[in-house]
C-alpha positions in Angstrom: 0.0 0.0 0.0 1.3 3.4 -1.0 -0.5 6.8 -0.5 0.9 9.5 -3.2 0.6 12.5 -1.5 1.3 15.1 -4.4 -0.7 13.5 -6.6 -3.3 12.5 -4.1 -3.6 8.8 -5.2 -3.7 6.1 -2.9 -2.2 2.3 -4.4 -2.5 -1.0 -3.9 -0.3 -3.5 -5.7 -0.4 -7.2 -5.8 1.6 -10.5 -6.9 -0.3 -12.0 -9.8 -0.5 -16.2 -9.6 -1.7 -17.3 -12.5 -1.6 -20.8 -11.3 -4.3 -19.9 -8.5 -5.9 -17.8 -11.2 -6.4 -20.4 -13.4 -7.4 -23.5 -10.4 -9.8 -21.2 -9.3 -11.3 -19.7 -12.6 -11.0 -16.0 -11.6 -9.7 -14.6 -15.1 -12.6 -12.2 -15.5 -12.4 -10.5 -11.7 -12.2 -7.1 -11.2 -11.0 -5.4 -7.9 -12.3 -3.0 -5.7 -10.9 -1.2 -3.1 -12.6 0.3 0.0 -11.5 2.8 2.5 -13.8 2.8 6.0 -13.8 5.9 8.2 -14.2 3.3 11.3 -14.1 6.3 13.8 -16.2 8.7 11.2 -16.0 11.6 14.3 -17.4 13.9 11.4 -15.2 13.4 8.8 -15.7 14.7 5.4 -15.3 11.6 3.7 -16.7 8.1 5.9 -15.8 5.7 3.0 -13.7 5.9 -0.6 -13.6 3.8 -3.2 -12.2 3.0 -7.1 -14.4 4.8 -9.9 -12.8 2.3 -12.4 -11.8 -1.3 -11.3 -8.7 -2.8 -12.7 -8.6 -6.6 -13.9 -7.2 -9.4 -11.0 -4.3 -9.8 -13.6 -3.2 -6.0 -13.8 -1.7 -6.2 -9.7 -2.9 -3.1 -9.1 -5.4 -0.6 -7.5 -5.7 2.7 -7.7 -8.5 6.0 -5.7 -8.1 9.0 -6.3 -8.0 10.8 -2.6 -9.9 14.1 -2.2 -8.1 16.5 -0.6 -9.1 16.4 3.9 -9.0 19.2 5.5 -8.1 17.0 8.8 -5.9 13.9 9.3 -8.4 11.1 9.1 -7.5 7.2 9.8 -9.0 4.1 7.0 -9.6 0.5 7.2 -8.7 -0.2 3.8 -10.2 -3.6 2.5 -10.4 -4.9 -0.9 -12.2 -7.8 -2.7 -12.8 -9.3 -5.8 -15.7 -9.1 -8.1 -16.3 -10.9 -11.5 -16.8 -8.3 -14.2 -20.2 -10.2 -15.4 -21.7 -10.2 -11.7 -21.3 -13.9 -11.1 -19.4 -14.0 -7.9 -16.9 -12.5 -6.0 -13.8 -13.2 -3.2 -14.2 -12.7 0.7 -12.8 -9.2 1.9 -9.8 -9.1 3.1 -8.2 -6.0 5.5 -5.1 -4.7 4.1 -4.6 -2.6 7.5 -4.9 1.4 8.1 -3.8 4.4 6.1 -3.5 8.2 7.8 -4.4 10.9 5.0 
């Protein structure tokens, strides 16, 4: 996990297996990336998430961050969803992020 603070973009990466891609038939999931305000206290912004979802294979996630006008703490998760709605992965936690 990586937060870009110039540019505002906050990244995700991944190692690609293409072995469990393949037992497991998840060539056609997308991810998606959410970021939980789990102490909201009146923050501008209780949750984020990815306007475009990258493909499983790509190892990577990106969301655009809107500028805060106070340090804020997220629960960043992310899952797996198939592009055609059929199923999609458990969430896992990734751990916090300050912005």
């Amino acid at each position: 996990m990586d937060f870009d603070q110039e540019n505002q973009v906050f990244l995700v990466t991944w190692e690609y297996d293409p072995y469990l891609e393949k037992k497991f038939d998840m060539g056609t999931y997308d991810s998606f990336l959410f970021l939980y305000n789990a102490t909201y206290n009146g923050a501008e912004y209780p949750f984020l998430t990815n306007e475009a979802k990258n493909s499983l294979i790509t190892g990577r996630q990106n969301i655009d961050i809107p500028k805060h006008k106070k340090q804020v703490t997220y629960e960043v998760y992310i899952f797996f969803v198939e592009s055609y709605g059929g199923g999609n992965t458990d969430s896992m936690h990734l751990g916090k992020i300050k912005i």
